[in-house]
Phi, psi and omega in degrees: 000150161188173215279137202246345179183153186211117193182133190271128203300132173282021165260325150128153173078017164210167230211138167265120214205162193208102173251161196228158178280142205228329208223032173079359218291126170269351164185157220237164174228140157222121193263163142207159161211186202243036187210147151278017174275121147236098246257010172099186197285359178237065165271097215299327165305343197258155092010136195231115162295300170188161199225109189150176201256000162282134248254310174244110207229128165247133215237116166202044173257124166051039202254145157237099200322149194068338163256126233264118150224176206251153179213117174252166200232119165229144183227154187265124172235142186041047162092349194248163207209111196300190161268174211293133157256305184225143179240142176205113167276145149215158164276135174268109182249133150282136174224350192296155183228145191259124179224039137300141209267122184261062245278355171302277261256341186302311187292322175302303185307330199271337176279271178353242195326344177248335177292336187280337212282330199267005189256305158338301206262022183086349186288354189203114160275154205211172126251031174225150157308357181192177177220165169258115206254119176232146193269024209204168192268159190283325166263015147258026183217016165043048165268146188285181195251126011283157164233149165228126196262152159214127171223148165329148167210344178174125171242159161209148187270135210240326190211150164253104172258175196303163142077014174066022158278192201232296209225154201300140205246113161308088155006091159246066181110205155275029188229161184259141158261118193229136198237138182178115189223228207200162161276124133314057201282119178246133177258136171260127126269107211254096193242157198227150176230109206204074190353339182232133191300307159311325166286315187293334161281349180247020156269301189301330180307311176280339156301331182277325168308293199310319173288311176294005274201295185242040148308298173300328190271334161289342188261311162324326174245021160088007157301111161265146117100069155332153159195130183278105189279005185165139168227149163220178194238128180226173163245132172237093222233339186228341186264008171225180165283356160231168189253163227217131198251166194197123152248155181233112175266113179281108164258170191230159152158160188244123165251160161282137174244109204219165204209159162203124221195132179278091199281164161241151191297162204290144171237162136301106187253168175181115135265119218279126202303159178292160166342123185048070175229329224300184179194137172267109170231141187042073143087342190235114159310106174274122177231175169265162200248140141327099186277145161242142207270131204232079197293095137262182138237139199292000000 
């Protein structure tokens, strides 16, 4: 038997392992410990990873980032459970980088920047020199009226690929780039707020500018297929002391929610026992084996 890969998962605190069969072996122990001391397959110090005929094994129990642990390999023939065939380290790490789409916060900077842009150049009369666009209710930051809110209202994941990647896994070198999520579909509440009835109508007007405006540029920063899916008008006649007018645009629109994280291509690894170490179990000599290099990617 041997380790055909060992490598730590980029979300951090777990580890992936592939081990492969050399002697018929029908199923394995795989230990672990924070020493390269192993005391054979029943060693009461070691961490029992998995035991069983599976080939891809994932180790995320009790793992701590930054510490060097050890993984030894015994495979079972004919019923009998060799002596040590491989010992391999590894470190456990995060590594992964978030490149999902934030599509509240996108939509908040681009109505920011263009509804004030449309106020500067005359395009949206008010009554302030400028509006405040936030991603947070309004009264809990005491802004004054007129305003504009854009709060989160609902995700759900809408597309899947197959083993849940997103995008086709890259090359760099000697490294695989692996990419995996998920399409999101998410719903905005995009609300203008305003003490006057006639302001609260020429805001919605400039919201609707402002959104057709920045189509191309929302589809550019990964909002895909944008839809306004409803806008209405309301009256808040109780919750202040004056009454406070409102329109609401329901948006819709689908992001990547993705991860991406750099691997090294699968190598073989195995360290190899000394010289005349072989061992005979059920009839069959188990020796070490020799690693080789296997340019895939996992």
């Amino acid at each position: 038997m041997k380790f055909n890969l060992i490598q730590p998962v980029g979300c951090g605190n777990a580890v992936r392992i592939i081990v492969e069969q050399t002697h018929g072996e029908q199923t394995w122990r795989v230990l672990r410990k924070e020493s390269v001391e192993f005391a054979g397959p029943n060693d009461p110090a070691a961490f029992l990873v998995y035991e069983g005929p599976d080939r891809n094994i994932t180790d995320a129990r009790m793992l701590v980032n930054g510490v060097t642990y050890y993984y030894a390999l015994y495979g079972y023939i004919n019923g009998g459970l060799s002596s040590l065939v491989a010992i391999h380290d590894v470190v456990p790490n995060a590594t992964f980088d978030d490149l999902s789409v934030d599509a509240q916060e996108i939509i908040r900077d681009r109505l920011d920047t263009t509804l004030n842009s449309m106020i500067l150049r005359g395009k949206l009369a008010i009554s302030k020199s400028s509006i405040a666009v936030t991603s947070i209710p309004f009264y809990s930051q005491g802004s004054e009226l007129p305003v504009v809110t854009v709060l989160f209202s609902g995700g759900s994941s809408s597309i899947r690929g197959m083993g849940d990647l997103i995008a086709q896994n890259d090359f760099v070198g000697d490294a695989c780039i692996d990419s995996q999520g998920w399409l999101s579909a998410v719903s905005l509440d995009v609300t203008a707020w305003s003490l006057n009835a006639a302001e609260r109508n020429s805001l919605r007007r400039g919201l609707e500018a402002a959104l057709a405006a920045n189509l191309s540029v929302f589809d550019d920063l990964g909002l895909q297929m944008l839809e306004v899916n409803s806008v209405q008008d309301m009256e808040d006649m109780q919750s202040m002391n004056v009454p406070v007018y409102q329109t609401i645009f329901r948006l819709g629109c689908t992001v990547a929610v993705a991860v991406t994280d750099e691997y090294s291509l699968i190598t073989d690894v195995l360290l190899q026992r000394p010289a005349g170490s072989s061992v005979v179990v059920g009839g069959v000599e188990v020796t070490a084996w020799s690693g080789s290099s296997n340019r895939m990617c996992n």
